[in-house]
N, C-alpha and C positions, 0 to 999 in steps of 0.2 A: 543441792550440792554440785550436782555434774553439771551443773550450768556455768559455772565458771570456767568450764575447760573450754569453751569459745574465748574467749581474755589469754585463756594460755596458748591455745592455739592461734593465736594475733602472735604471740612473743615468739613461737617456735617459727615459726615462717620470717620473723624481724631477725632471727639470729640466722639463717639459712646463710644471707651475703655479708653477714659480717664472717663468718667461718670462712668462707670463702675470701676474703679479702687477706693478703702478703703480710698489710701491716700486725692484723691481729698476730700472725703465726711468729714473728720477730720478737713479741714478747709472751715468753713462755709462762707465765705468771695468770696472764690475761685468756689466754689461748686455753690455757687448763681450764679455768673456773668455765668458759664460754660452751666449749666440750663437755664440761662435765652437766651444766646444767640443759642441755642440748637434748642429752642422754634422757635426764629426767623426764621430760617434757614428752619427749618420743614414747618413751613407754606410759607417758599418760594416755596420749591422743591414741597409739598400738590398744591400747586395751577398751578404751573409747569406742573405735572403730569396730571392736569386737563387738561388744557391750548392744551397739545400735547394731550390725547385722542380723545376732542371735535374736533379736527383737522381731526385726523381720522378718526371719526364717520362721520362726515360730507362728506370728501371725500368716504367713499361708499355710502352714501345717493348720490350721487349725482349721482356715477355711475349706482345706481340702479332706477334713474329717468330716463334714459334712456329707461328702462322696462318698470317701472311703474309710472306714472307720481307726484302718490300722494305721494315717496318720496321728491319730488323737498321742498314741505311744511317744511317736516322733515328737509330738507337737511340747508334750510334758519332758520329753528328756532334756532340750532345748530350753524349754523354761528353768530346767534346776537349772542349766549350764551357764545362763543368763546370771540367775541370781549369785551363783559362784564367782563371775567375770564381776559383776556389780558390785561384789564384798570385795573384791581384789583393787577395785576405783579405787574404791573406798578409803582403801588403805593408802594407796596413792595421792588421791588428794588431803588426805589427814593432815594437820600441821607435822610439821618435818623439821629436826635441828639444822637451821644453814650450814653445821660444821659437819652433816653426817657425812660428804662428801669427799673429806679432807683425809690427808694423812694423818697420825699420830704419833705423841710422843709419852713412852710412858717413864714412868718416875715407880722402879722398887727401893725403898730403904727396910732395914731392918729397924726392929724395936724391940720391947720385953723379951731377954730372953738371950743377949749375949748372944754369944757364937752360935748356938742353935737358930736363933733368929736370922746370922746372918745365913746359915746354909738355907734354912727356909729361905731366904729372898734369893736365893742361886738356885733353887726347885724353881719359883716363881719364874725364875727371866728366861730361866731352859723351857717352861712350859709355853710360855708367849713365843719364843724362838719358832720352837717346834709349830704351833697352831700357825703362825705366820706363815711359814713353809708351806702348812697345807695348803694354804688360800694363797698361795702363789705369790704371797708379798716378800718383800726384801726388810732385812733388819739393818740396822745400824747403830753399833753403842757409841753414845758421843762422851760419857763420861762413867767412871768406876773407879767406885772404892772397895778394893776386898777384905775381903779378912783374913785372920791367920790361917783360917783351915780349910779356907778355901771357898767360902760364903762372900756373900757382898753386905758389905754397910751402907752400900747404896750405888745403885747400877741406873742409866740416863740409857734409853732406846729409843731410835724412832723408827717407828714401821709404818713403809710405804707402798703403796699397791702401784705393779707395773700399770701404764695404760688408764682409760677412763674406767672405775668401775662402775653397775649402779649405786649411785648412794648408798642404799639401805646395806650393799655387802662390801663397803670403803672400811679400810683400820679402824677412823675415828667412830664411824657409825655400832660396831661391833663391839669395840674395846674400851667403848667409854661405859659399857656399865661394870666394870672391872674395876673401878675404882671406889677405893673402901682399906678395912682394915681383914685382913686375910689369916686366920687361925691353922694354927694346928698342933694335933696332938699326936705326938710319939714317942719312943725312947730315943733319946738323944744319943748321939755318937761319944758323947762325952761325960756318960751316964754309965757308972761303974755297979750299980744296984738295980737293972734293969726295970726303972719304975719310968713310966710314962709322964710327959712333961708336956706342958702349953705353954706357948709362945706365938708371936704376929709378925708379921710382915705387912707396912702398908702399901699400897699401890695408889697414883694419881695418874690419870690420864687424861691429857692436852688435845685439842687437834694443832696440826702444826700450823704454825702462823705464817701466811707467804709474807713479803717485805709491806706488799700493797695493802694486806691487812693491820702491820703495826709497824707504823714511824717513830723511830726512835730517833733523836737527835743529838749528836755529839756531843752537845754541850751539858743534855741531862745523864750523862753515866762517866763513871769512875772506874779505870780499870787497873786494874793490881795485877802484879807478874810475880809468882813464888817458885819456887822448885819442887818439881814433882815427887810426889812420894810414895810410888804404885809402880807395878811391870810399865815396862814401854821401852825398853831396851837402853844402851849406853848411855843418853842423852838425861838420864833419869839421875836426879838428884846432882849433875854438875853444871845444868844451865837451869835458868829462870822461863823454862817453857810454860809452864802452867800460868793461866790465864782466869781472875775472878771479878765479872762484870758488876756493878750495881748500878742498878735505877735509881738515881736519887731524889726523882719526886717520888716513886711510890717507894721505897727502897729494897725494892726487889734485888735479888739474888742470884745470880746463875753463876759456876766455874766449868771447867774442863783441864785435866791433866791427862787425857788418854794421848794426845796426838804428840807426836816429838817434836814437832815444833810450834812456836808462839806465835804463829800465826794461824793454824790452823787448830788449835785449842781456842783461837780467840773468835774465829766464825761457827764453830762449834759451840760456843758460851753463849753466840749472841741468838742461834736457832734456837736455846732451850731459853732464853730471856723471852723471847718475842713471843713463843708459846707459852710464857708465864704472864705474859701481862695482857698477852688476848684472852685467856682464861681468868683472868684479874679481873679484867673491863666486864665480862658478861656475865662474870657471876656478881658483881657487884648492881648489873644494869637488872639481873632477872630476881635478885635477891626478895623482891615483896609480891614478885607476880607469877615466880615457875618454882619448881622444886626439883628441876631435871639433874641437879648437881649435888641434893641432900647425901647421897650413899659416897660423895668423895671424901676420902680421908681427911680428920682433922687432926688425930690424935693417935699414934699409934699404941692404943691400948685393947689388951686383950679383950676387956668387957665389951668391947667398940665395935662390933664385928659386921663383916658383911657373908663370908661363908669360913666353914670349918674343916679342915684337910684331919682325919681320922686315919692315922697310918694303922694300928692295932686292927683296923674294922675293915680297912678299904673301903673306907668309905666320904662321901665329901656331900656337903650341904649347902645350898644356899640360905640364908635366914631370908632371904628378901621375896623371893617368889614359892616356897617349899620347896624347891628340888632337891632330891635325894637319888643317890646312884650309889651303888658297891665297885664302882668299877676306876677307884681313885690312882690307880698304877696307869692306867691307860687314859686319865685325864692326864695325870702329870707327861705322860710322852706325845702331847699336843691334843688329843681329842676330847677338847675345850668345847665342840659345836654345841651338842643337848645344854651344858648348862649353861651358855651364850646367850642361846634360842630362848629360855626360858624368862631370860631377861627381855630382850628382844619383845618377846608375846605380852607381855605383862606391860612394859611401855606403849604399844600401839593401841593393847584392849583401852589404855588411861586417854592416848592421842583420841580415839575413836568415840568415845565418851563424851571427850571435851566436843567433837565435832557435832555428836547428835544433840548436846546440851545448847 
């Protein structure tokens, strides 16, 4: 398997004067994905370069226990530190999603469960808010529908990481196993017999699509202009700001009514389109050969689950890997990591399989 990293190490040296070159940096499209996969590459051959030192440190410790005996110690600590570096390769050359590098866009709408559904999907967008924060990304809602009481019927985000990051800790890389259908159980606000209630929230998540990954063409979309029906200030319900795109080969779907005007709801529609029909194209392309996209929402129904929010218990589940934690107040205020990670481990042990298979 590490013998490939000569082939990657041919690529990283090929991109060196392209990075270098005006014209790349002029388009920032190009200069991103260049950079990011730059990055990649670096921390293969960085860990590479470890990998074969510790190799030969080791082989003189060993021949210098011969001497002296109290290299042999040195000689084995080196050996584990080897095989440590070695499983870290590992994991590095593992097949890798091309989009884990990318930014994200997520998709909460409410389902079963009326108004409590929709405050559950306004728990949901505050939680991803907050996690973003941590990891230093920026949020952006490009579109929202709330509810009466203050819940969303359905909220449009895209989070982006400042800068290159590595891959494996990009939005989309992180957040795409977060999509699913998301339970929970508690006394509703609106619940005058204090009995405990279940209800879903689903979640879908995109990587954002740059222009260079999905052409669309003028002549295949239809666009509609309505009046907004949600906050946005003055402009709200007396011009035709809102904006509802359709693909009409595949007849995909995207709108926006957040921005106050129709021009900017309309590049807004066309972000969440482009990322609807990159996500279209490849689960369609990986559909008889990957399973990487089975835990996306299809149906927002309670029996449909991918984890369970237990307000009575403080406590939260995932169905898909076992995780279990009591500490559901302080997942809800962003520390999401453990049961990210859990997802995370569970996907690479399957990557890592496939690589020794």
């Amino acid at each position: 398997m590490f013998e490939a990293v000569e082939a990657l190490r041919e690529e990283h040296a090929a991109l060196e004067p392209r990075l270098a070159d005006p014209a790349v940096h002029s388009d920032p499209s190009l200069s991103k994905r260049l950079n990011q996969r730059y990055a990649e590459l670096s921390a293969v051959l960085r860990t590479h370069a470890e990998w074969r030192q510790l190799g030969e440190d080791e082989e003189a410790a060993r021949e210098l226990a011969h001497e002296d005996e109290t290299f042999a110690a040195e000689a084995d600590q080196l050996h584990q530190r080897r095989d440590t570096t070695a499983e870290r390769l590992r994991e590095l050359l593992a097949p890798r999603d091309p989009n884990d590098a990318k930014d994200a866009i997520l998709e909460i709408k409410s389902g079963e469960g009326g108004e409590e559904s929709a405050l559950f999907a306004g728990d949901l967008f505050r939680m991803y808010s907050r996690y973003a924060e941590q990891h230093g990304w920026r949020t952006e809602v490009l579109d929202a529908t709330e509810s009466d009481l203050g819940g969303y019927k359905s909220v449009t985000v895209a989070v982006k990481a400042k800068g290159t990051p590595d891959p494996g800790e990009a939005p989309y890389a992180l957040l795409k196993f977060e999509g699913g259908v998301h339970r929970v159980q508690r006394v509703p606000v609106t619940e005058s017999q204090g009995r405990v209630h279940t209800s879903a929230a689903g979640v879908l998540v995109m990587p954002e699509a740059e222009q260079v990954d999905v052409q669309i063409e003028e002549k295949d979309i239809r666009i509609d202009v309505y009046r907004s029906s949600g906050p946005g200030g003055q402009s709200v319900n007396t011009t035709d700001s809102a904006v509802r795109i359709t693909h009409l080969p595949t007849g995909i779907v995207a709108s926006c009514q957040n921005e106050k005007s129709q021009l900017q709801n309309r590049e807004q529609a066309m972000r969440i389109l482009r990322a609807r029909l990159l996500a279209a194209a490849e689960e369609e392309a990986a559909a008889e050969a990957s399973d990487a996209r089975r835990s996306q929402v299809r149906t927002v129904d309670r029996s449909e689950r991918i984890r369970t929010y237990n307000f009575p218990e403080n406590r939260i589940s995932d169905h898909r890997t076992g995780f279990k934690a009591y500490n559901l107040d302080h997942v809800l205020g962003g520390d999401l990591d453990p049961v990210v990670r859990s997802s995370v481990e569970a996907d690479l042990e399957a990557r890592l399989a496939a690589v020794g298979d």
